[in-house]
C-alpha positions as a Markdown table, in Angstrom:
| # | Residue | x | y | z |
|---|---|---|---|---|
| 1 | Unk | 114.5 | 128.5 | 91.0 |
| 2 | Unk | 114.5 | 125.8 | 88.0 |
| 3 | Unk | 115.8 | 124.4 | 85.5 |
| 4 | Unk | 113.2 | 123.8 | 83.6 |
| 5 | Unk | 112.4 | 125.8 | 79.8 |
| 6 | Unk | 109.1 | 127.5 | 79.4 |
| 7 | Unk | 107.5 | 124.7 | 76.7 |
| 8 | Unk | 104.6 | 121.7 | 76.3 |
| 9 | Unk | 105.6 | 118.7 | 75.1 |
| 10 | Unk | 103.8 | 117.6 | 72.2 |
| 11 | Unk | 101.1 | 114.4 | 73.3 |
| 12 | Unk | 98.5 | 112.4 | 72.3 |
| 13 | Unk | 95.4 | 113.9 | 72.8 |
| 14 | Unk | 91.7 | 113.5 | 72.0 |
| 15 | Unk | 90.8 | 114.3 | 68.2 |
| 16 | Unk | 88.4 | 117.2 | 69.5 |
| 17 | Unk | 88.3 | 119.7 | 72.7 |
| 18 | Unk | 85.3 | 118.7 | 75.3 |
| 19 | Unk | 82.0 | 120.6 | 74.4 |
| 20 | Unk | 81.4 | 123.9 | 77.2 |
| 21 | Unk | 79.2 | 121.8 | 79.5 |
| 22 | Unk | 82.0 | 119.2 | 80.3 |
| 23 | Unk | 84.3 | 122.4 | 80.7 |
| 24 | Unk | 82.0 | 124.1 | 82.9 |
| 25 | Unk | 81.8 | 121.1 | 85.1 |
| 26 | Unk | 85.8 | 121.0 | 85.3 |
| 27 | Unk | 85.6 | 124.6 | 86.3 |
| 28 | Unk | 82.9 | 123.6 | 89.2 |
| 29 | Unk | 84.3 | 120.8 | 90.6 |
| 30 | Unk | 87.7 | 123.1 | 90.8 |
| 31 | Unk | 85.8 | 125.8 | 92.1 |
| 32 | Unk | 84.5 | 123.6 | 94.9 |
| 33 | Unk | 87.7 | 122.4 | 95.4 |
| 34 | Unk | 88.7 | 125.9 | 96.6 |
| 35 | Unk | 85.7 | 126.9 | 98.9 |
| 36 | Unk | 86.4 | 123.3 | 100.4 |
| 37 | Unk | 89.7 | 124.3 | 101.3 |
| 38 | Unk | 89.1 | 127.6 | 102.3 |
| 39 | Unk | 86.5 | 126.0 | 105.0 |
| 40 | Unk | 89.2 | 123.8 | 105.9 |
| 41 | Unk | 90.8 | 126.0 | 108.7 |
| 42 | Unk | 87.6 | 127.8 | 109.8 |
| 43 | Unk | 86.1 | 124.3 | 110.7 |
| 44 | Unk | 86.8 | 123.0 | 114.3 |
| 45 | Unk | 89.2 | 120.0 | 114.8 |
| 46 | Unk | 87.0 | 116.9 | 115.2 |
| 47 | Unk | 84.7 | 115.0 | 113.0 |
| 48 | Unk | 83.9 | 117.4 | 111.0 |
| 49 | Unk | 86.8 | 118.5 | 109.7 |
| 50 | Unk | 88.1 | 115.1 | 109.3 |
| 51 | Unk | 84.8 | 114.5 | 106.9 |
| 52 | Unk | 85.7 | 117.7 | 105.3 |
| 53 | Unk | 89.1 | 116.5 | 104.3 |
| 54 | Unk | 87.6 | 113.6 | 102.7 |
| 55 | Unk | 85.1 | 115.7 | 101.3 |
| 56 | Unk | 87.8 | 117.3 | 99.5 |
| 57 | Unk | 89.8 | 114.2 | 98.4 |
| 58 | Unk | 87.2 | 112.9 | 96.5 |
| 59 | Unk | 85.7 | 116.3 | 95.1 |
| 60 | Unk | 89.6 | 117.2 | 93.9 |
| 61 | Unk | 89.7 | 113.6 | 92.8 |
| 62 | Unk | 86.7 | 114.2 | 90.4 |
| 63 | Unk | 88.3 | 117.1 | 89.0 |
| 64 | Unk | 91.2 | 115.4 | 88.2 |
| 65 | Unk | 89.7 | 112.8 | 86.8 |
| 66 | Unk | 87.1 | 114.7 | 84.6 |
| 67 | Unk | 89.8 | 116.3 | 83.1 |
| 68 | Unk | 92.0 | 113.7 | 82.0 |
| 69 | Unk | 89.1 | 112.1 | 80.8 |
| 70 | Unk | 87.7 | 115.3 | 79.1 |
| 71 | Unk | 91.5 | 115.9 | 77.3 |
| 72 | Unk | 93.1 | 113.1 | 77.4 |
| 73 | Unk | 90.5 | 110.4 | 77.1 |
| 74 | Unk | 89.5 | 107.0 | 78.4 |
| 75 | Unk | 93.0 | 105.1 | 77.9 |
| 76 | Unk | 94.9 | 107.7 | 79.5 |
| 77 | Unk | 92.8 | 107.8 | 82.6 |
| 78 | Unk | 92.4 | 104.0 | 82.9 |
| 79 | Unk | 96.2 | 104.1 | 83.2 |
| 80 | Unk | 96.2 | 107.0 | 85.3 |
| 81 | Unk | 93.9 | 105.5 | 87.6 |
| 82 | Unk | 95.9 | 102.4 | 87.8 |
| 83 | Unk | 99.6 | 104.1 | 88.0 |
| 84 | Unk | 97.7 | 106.1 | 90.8 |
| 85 | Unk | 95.4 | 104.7 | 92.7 |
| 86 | Unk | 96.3 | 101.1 | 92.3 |
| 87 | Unk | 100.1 | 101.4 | 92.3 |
| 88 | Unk | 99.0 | 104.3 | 95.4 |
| 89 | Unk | 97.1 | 102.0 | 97.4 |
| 90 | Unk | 99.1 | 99.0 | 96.8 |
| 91 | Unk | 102.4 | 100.8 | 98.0 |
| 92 | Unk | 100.8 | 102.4 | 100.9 |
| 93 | Unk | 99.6 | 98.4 | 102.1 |
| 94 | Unk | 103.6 | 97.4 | 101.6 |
| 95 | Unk | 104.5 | 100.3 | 103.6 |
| 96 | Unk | 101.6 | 100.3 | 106.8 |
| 97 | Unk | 102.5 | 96.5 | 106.8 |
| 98 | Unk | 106.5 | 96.6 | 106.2 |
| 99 | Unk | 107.9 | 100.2 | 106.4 |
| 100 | Unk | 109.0 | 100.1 | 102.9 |
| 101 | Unk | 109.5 | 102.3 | 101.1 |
| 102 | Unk | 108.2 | 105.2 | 103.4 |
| 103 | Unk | 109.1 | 104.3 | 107.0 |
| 104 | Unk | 106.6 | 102.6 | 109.8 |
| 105 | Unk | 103.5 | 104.8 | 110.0 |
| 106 | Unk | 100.2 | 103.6 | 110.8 |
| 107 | Unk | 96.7 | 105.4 | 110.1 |
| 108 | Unk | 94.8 | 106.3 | 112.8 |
| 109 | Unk | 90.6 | 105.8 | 111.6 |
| 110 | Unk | 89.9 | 109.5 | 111.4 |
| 111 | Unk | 90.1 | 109.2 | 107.4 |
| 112 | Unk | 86.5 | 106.9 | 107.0 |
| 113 | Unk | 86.6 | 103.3 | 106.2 |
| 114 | Unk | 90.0 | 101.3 | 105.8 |
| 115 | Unk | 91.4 | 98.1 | 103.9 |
| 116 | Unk | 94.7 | 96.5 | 105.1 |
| 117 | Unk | 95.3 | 99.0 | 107.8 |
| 118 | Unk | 94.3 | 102.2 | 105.1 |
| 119 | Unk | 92.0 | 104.5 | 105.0 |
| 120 | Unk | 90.1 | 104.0 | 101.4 |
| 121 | Unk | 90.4 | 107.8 | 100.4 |
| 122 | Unk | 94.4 | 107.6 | 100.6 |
| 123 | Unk | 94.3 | 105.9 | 96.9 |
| 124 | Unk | 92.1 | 109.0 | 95.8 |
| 125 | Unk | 94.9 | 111.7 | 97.3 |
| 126 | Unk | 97.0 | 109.9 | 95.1 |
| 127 | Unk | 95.4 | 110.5 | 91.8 |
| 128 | Unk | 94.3 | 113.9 | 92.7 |
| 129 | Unk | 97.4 | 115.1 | 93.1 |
| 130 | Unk | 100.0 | 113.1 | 90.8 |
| 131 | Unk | 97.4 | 114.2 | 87.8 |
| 132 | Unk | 98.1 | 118.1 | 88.2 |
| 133 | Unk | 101.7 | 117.0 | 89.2 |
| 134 | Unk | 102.3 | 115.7 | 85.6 |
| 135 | Unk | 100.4 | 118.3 | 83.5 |
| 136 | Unk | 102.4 | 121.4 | 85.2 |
| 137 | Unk | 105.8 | 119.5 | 84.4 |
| 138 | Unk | 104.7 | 118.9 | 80.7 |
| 139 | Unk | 103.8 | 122.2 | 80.4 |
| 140 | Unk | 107.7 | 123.9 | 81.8 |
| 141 | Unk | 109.7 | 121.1 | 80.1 |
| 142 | Unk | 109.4 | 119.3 | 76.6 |
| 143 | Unk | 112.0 | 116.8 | 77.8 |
| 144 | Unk | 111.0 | 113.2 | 79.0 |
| 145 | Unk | 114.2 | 112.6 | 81.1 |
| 146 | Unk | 114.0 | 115.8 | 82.8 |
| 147 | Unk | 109.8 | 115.7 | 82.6 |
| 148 | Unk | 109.9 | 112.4 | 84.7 |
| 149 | Unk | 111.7 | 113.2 | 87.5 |
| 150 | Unk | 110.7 | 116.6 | 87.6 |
| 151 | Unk | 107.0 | 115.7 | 88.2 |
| 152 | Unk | 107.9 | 113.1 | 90.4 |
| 153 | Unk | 109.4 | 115.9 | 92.4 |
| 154 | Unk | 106.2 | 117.8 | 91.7 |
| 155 | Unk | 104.3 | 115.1 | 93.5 |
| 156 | Unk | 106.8 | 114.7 | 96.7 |
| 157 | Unk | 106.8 | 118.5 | 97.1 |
| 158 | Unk | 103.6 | 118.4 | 97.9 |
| 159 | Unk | 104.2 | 115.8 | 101.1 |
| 160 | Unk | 106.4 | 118.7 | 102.7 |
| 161 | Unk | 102.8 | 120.4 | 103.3 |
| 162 | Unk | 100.6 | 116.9 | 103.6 |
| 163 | Unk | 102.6 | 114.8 | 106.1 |
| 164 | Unk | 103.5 | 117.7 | 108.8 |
| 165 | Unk | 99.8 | 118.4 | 108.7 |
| 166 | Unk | 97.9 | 115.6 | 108.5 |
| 167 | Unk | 100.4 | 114.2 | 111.7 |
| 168 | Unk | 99.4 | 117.5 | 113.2 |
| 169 | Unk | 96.1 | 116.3 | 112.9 |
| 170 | Unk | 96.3 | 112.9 | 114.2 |
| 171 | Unk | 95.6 | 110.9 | 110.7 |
| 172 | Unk | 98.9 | 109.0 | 110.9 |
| 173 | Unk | 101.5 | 109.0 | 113.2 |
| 174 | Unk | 105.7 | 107.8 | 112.2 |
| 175 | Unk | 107.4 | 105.0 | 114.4 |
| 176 | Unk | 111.0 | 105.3 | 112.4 |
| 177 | Unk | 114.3 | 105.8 | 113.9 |
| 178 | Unk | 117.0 | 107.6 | 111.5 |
| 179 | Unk | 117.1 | 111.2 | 110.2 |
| 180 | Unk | 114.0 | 113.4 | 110.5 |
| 181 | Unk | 113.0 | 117.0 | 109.8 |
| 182 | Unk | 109.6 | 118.5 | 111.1 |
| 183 | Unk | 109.2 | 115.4 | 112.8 |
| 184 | Unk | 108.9 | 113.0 | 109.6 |
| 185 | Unk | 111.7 | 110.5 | 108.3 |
| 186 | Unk | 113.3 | 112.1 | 105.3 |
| 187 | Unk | 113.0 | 108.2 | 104.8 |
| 188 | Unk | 109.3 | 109.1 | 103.8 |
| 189 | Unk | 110.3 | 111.8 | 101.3 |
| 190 | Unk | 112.6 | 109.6 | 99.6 |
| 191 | Unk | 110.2 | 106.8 | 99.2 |
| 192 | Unk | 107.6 | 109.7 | 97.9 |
| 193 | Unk | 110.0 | 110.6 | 95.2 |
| 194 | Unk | 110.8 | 106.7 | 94.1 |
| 195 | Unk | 106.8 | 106.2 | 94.1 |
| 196 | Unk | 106.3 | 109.3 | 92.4 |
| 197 | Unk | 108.8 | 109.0 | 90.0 |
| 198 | Unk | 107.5 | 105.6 | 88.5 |
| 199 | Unk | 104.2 | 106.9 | 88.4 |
| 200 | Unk | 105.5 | 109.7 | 86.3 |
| 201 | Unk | 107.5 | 107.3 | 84.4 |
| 202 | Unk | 103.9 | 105.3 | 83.2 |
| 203 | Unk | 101.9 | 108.4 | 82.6 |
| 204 | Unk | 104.5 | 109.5 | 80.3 |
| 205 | Unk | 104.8 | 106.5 | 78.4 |
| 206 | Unk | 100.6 | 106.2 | 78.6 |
| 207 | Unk | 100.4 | 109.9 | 76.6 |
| 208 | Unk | 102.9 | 109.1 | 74.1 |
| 209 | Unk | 103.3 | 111.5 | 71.0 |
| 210 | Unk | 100.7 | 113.0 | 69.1 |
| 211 | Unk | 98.9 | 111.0 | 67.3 |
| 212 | Unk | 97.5 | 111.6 | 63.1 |
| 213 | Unk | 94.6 | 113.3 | 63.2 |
| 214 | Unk | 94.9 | 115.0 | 66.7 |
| 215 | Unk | 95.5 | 119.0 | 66.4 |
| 216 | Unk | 94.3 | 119.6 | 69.7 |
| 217 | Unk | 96.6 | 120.4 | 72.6 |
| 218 | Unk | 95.0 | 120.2 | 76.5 |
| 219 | Unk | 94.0 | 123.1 | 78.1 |
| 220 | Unk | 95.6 | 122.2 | 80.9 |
| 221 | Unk | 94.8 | 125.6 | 83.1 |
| 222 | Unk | 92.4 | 123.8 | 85.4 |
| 223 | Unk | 95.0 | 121.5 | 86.7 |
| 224 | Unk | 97.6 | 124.0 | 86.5 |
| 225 | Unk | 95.0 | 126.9 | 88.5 |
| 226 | Unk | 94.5 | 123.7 | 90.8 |
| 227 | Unk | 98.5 | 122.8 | 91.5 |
| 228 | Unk | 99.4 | 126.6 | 91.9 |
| 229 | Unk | 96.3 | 126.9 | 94.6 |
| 230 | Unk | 97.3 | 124.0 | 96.6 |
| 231 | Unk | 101.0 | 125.7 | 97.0 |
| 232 | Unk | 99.7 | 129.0 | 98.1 |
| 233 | Unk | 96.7 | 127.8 | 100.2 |
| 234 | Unk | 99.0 | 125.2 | 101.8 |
| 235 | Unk | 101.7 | 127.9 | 103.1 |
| 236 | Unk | 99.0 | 130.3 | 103.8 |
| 237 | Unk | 97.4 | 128.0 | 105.6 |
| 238 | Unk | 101.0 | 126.5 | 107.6 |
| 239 | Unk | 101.5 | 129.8 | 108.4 |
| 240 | Unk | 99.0 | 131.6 | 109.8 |
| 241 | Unk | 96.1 | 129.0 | 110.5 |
| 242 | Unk | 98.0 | 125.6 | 111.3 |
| 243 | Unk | 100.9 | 127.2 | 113.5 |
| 244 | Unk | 103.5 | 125.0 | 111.5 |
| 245 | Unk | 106.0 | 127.7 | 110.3 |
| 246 | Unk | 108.7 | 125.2 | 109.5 |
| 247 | Unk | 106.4 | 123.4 | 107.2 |
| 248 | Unk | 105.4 | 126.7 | 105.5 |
| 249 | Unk | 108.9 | 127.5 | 104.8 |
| 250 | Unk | 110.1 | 124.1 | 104.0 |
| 251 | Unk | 107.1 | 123.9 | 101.4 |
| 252 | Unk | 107.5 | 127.3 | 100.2 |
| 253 | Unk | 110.7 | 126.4 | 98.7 |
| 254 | Unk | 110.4 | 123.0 | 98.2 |
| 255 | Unk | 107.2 | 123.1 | 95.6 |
| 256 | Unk | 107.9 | 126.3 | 94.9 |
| 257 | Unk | 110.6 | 125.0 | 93.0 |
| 258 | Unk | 108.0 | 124.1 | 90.4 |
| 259 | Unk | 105.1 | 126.4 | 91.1 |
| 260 | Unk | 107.4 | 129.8 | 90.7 |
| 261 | Unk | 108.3 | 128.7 | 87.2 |
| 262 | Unk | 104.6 | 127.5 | 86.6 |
| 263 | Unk | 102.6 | 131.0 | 88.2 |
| 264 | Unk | 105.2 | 132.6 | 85.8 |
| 265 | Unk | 104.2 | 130.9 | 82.4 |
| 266 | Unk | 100.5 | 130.4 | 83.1 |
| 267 | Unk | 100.5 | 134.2 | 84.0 |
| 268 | Unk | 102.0 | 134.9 | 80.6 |
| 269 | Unk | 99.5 | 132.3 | 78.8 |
| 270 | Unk | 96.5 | 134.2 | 80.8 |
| 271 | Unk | 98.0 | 137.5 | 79.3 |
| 272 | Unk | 98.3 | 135.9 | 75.7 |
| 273 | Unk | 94.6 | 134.8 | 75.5 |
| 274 | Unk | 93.8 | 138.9 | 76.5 |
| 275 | Unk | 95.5 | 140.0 | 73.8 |
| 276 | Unk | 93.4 | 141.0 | 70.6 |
């Protein structure tokens, strides 16, 4: 279903792995991740699954953040959190106030407090997200000009699940004429894939090579555990729990396109580390 070769780019890293504790709290705030999303469709609609999702934003955030602080250090995630969050919330003010690059949308309030017309968490989805986005690409290509656009389309992939649910929900709502599918501008999906490419584009450049002195690669099967959950919760979830089934299908291959290649060679990395 891709392209893409079964091999981790060589980049800078810190000089030693995180100690257990930090790993253990990387495998609890992913941990929490999951039984937050797995409350996600049990809870009623209302307030308290709209503080749920939020809940979940900013626990996934954490993880993400831990993580690329843990193995990949401070510089990395300054960047990370500027590419992401800043460049996240700064483009999602141009668009609420200008329609570029995604299309007229507003936010409803359903998402907790707000700045320029959005919600505060939206900056936060960002990062979650684009972090695992850009460790499962470097681990299924070793190429930079395939890497970047391949995780920017591991990033926008993710939007055929987020946007048809979260307008489901009532968190934003679309006000653009033009071409459409679900219900959302394919406008939106190609200003997701600029955004997401440039972003892409910066984290690459911020990890660089690999540096004297640094032997140690990233384990990056937290992130990749996290990326493959969020495509098989999500269609789970679209299918049998949200009653979206174009959205489940359209996901299913869309994402897939990266998390069948990715299940495949964490599956076979899982094996290797059984064997004797």
């Amino acid at each position: 279903m891709s392209p893409v070769v079964r091999s981790q780019a060589p980049e800078r890293a810190r000089t030693t792995a995180p100690g257990p504790a930090v790993r253990r709290v990387i495998v609890a705030l992913a941990v929490l991740v999951v039984l937050l999303q797995i409350a996600y469709p049990l809870v009623p609609q209302g307030s308290a699954r709209d503080d749920l999702t939020v809940a979940t934003v900013v626990v996934f955030f954490a993880a993400s953040v831990t993580h690329a602080v843990a193995w990949r250090g401070a510089r990395f995630t300054a960047v990370l959190l500027a590419a992401t969050a800043g460049g996240g919330f700064a483009v999602e003010v141009l668009g609420v106030a200008t329609g570029l690059p995604f299309g007229a949308y507003v936010y409803a309030d359903s998402l907790g407090p707000m700045a320029a017309g959005v919600p505060l968490i939206i900056p936060l989805a960002w990062t979650m997200m684009a972090y695992p986005a850009y460790v499962v690409t470097r681990r299924l290509t070793a190429s930079r000009w395939v890497g970047i656009p391949l995780a920017g389309w591991a990033l926008t992939s993710w939007d055929l699940y987020l946007d048809p649910q979260m307008v489901d929900a009532g968190h934003w709502s679309w006000d653009s004429a033009g071409p459409a599918i679900l219900g959302i501008p394919l406008s939106n999906f190609a200003g997701w894939f600029l955004v997401a490419t440039l972003m892409m584009a910066v984290l690459h450049a911020a990890a660089g090579g690999p540096s004297a002195g640094q032997d140690t690669r990233p384990d990056d099967t937290v992130p990749a555990l996290l990326y493959l959950w969020v495509y098989a919760s999500s269609l789970l979830a679209h299918a049998v729990f949200f009653g979206l089934p174009g959205s489940a299908a359209l996901g299913a291959v869309g994402m897939g396109v990266i998390a069948v290649p990715l299940a495949v060679a964490v599956a076979g990395d899982l094996r290797g580390r059984d064997r004797p």
